[in-house]
N, C-alpha and C positions, 0 to 999 in steps of 0.2 A: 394338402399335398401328400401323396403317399411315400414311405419313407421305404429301408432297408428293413426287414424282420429282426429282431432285436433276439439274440441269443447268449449264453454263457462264455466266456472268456476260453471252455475248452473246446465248444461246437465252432465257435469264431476260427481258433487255431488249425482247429480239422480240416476246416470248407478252406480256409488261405490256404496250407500246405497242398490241399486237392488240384486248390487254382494253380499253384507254383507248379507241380508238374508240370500241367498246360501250357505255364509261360513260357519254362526250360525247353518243352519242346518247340514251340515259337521261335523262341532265339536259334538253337539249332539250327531249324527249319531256313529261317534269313541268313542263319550263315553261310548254309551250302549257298542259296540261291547268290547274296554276294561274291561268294568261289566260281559258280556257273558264269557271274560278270565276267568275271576276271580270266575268264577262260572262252569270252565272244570272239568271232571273229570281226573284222573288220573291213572297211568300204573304202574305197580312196571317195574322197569329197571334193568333185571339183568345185567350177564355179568361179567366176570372177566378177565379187559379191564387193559394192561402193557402198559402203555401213557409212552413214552418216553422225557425227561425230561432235559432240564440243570444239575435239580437236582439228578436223576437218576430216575430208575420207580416211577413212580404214577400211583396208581389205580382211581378208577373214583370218590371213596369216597373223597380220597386226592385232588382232584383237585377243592373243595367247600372250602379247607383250613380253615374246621371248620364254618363256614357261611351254614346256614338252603337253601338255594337259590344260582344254579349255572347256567350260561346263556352262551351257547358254539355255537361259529360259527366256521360251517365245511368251511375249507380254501380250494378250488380244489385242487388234484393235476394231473397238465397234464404234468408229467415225468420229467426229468434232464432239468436243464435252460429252461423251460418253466412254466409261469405264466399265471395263469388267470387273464386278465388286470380285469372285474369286481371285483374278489375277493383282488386282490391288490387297487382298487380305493376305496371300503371298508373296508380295511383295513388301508389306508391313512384316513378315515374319522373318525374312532374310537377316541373318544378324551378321551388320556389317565389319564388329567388331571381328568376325571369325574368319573374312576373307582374306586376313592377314595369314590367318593358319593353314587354310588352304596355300596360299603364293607359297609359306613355306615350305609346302609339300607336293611343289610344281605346277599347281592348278589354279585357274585363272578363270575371273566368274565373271561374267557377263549378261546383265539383261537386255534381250532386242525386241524391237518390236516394228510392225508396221505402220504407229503412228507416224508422221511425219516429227522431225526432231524440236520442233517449235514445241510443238504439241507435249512429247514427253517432256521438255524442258522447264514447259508451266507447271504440268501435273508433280513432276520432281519436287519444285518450289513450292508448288501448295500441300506438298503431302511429308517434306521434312528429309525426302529422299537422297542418301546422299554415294548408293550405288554406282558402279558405272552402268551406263542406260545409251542404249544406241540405238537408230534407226538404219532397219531393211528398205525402208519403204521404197519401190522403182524398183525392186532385186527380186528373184525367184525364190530366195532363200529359206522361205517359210514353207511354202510350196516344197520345195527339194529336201525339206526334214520332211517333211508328211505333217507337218500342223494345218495348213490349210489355213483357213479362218480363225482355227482357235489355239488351245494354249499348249507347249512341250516342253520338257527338257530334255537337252541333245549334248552326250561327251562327245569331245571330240580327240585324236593323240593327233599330235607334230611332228613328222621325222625326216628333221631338214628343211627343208621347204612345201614338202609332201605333207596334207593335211588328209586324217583317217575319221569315218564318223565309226565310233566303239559301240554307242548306247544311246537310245530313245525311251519316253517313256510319258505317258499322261495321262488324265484324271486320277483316279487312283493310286498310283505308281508317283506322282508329283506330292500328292495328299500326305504320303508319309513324312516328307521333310519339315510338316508347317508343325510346330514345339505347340503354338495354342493346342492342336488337336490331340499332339501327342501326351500331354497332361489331363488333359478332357476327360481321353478315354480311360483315365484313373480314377477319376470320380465316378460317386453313386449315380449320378443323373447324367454323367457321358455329357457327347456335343448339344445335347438336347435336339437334334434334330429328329423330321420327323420317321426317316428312313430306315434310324436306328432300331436295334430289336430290344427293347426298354421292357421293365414287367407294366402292366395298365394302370394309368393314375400317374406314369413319370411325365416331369413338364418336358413338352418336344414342339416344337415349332418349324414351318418350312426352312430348308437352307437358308436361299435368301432371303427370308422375310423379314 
């Protein structure tokens, strides 16, 4: 396996410093664009969406559980016993511990999906899940984010009873949030995938494979 070129502790320091510019300006870079969020405008969101529920229905108001701020990712659904490995490796990455920190900063997280709520209810218990997970299924609501078929994340604000959609966002734009990847791409050999721009000789393999 080909490795990193191996050089002096002072050529090392030079090429990192080089890099850290680049990072600096990086971080910048997301900063502004996080400011540009925070400066969208916004849609009123109708809809009168029966979210199928543990609890029994929930409309889309109820699923902010009183919190001004609600941040929903569309989970695939491609039919009986089949998963989408993306949308299940992120949803392994979701740490549930942090949704606490979110509530306390108004914002309220939700996965939905198309499955029917059996369905996610098995997968939940087979997969150690202990998120809240709701079913669209019978509702346009996948359709009225723009996911369609496949996967999104969609803020939403609350003001009163008036429900705003602020931010959409998917492939890419979802990919930032998963920590596996964002450590990854710390390492010499990254996600190993094979899309990556690697020097020749690093191990890479298909996404899914």
């Amino acid at each position: 396996m080909e490795k990193p070129e191996i050089v002096s502790a002072e050529e090392w320091r030079r090429a990192r410093e080089d890099l850290l510019k680049a990072e600096k300006e990086a971080t910048r870079a997301l900063d502004a664009l996080a400011a540009r969020r925070r400066r969208l405008p916004m849609v009123r969101f109708g809809g009168e969406y029966a979210f199928d529920t543990p609890a029994g229905p929930k409309t889309l108001l109820d699923l902010f559980e009183g919190r001004r701020q609600l941040v929903v990712y569309q989970f695939m659904d491609n039919g009986p016993d089949h998963y989408c490995p993306g949308c299940t490796g992120f949803t392994n990455n979701v740490p549930v511990a942090a949704l606490a920190g979110l509530a306390d900063r108004d914002v309220t997280w939700v996965t939905v999906s198309n499955m029917p709520l059996a369905q996610i209810e098995a997968y939940k218990a087979r997969m150690g899940w202990t998120l809240p997970f709701v079913s669209s299924r019978g509702t346009s609501f996948s359709d009225d984010c723009g996911a369609g078929g496949g996967f999104m994340l969609s803020v939403f604000l609350r003001d009163g009873d008036e429900v705003y959609r602020t931010y959409g966002t998917t492939a890419r734009g979802v990919d930032r949030l998963v920590f596996l990847h964002s450590v990854l791409d710390l390492t010499p050999y990254g996600r190993q995938e094979d899309w990556e721009d690697s020097p020749p000789g690093w191990p890479q393999h298909p996404t899914y494979g």
